[in-house]
C-alpha positions in Angstrom: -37.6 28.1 -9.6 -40.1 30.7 -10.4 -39.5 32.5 -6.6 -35.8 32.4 -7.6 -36.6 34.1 -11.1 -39.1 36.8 -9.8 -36.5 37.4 -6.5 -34.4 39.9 -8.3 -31.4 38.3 -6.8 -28.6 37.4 -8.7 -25.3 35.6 -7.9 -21.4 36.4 -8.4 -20.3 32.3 -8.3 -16.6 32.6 -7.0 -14.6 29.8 -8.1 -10.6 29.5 -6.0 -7.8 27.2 -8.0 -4.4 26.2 -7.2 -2.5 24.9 -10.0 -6.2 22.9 -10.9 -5.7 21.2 -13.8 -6.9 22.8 -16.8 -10.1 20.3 -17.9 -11.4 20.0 -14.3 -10.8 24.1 -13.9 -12.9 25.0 -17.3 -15.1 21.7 -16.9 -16.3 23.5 -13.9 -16.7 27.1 -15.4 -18.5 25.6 -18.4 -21.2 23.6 -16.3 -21.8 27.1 -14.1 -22.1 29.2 -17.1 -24.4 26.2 -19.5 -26.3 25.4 -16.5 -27.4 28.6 -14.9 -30.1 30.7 -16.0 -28.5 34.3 -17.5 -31.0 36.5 -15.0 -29.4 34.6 -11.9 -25.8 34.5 -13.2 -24.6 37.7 -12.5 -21.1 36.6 -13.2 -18.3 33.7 -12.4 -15.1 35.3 -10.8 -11.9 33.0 -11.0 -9.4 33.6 -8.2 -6.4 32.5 -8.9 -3.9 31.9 -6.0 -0.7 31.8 -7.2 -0.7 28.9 -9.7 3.1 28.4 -11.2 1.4 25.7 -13.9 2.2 27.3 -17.3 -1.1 26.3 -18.9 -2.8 28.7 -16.2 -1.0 31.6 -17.2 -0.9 33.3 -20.6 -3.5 30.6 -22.2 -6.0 30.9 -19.4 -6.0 34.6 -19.5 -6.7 34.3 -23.6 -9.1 31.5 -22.8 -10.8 33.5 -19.8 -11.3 36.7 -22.2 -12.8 35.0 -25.0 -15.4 34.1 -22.9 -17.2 37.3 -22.7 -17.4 39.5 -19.8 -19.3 37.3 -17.4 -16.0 35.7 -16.5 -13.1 37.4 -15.0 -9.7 36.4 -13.5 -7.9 37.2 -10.5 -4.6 36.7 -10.2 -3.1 37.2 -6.6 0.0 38.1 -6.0 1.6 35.5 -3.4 0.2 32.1 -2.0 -3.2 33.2 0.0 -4.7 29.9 1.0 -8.4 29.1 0.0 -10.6 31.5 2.5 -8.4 35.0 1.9 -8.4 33.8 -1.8 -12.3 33.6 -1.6 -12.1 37.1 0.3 -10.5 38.4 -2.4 -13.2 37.1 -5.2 -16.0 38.7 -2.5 -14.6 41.8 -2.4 -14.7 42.1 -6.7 -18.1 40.4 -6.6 -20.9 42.8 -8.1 -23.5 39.6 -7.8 -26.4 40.7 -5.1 -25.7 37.1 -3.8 -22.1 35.3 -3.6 -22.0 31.5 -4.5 -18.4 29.9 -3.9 -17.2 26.6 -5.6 -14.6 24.5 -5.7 -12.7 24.1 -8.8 -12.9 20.8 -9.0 -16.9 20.2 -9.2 -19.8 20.3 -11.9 -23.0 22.1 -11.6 -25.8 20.0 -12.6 -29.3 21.5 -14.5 -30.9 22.7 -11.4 -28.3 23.6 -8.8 -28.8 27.6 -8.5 -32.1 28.4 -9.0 -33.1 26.4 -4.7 -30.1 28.2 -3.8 -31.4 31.7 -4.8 -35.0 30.9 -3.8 -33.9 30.0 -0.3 -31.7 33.2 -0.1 -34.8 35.6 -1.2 -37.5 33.6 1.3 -34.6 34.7 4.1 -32.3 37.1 3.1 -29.8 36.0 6.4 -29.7 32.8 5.3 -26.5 30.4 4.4 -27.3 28.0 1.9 -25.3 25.1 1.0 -26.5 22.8 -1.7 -26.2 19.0 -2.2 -22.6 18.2 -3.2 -22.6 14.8 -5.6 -20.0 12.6 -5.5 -18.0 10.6 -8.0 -16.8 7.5 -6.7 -12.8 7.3 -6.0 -13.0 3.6 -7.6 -15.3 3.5 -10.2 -15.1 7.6 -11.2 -19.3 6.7 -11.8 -21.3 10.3 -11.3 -23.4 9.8 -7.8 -26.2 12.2 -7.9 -27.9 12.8 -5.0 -31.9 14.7 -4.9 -31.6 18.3 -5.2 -31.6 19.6 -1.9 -30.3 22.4 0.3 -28.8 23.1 3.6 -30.0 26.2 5.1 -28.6 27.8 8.2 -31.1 31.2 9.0 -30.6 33.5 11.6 
């Protein structure tokens, strides 16, 4: 943690919904925002692609503001599909470091600071943490260790 701290890296976390469903979407925002340490949270970007659920409009955009400048939303303009909507969250990104999650998922004490660490060890890295799971039957939280997958070249 401390090599992630002293890297001078930050991260832009880029977070891509589709007509998510409101809990799950701000469950997600919540855990990255309590669960990251403020140097290494440069900010979380919401891209959203062309949601036609009403409570993403209006009430997300007052929900979305209240929560400070650290969190912004995108709105795009027509149905993108996941990788141009992430694309179009990169290209916004001020982070030294983009981190991209799925809407639907919960960041856990912990998850940034390997992520960061492994990034300023090898700035051409790719880093993928460990994704938990919860079960489809018993919705019970799986952890698994903290770990990373990194791909350097």
């Amino acid at each position: 943690m401390e090599r992630a701290l002293q890297s001078g890296l930050n991260t832009s976390v880029i977070i891509v919904f589709h007509n998510e469903a409101w809990s799950t979407l701000l469950r997600t925002v919540h855990s990255v925002l309590n669960r990251s340490p403020s140097q290494l949270l440069q900010e979380v970007i919401l891209v959203d692609d062309f949601s036609d659920r009403e409570c993403l409009g209006d009430s997300l955009t007052t929900y979305v503001k209240a929560l400070g400048p650290r969190v912004r939303l995108i709105r795009l303009p027509q149905r993108s599909g996941l990788i141009r909507a992430r694309l179009a969250g990169a290209k916004e990104a001020r982070g030294s470091t983009l981190t991209f999650l799925d809407a639907h998922c919960e960041a856990t004490e912990g998850w940034l600071e390997p992520l960061i660490a492994h990034v300023a060890q090898n700035p051409h890295s790719v880093v993928c943490p460990a994704i938990d799971v919860i079960s489809d039957t018993s919705f019970e939280y799986l952890q698994r260790p903290v770990s990373c997958l990194v791909i350097a070249y």
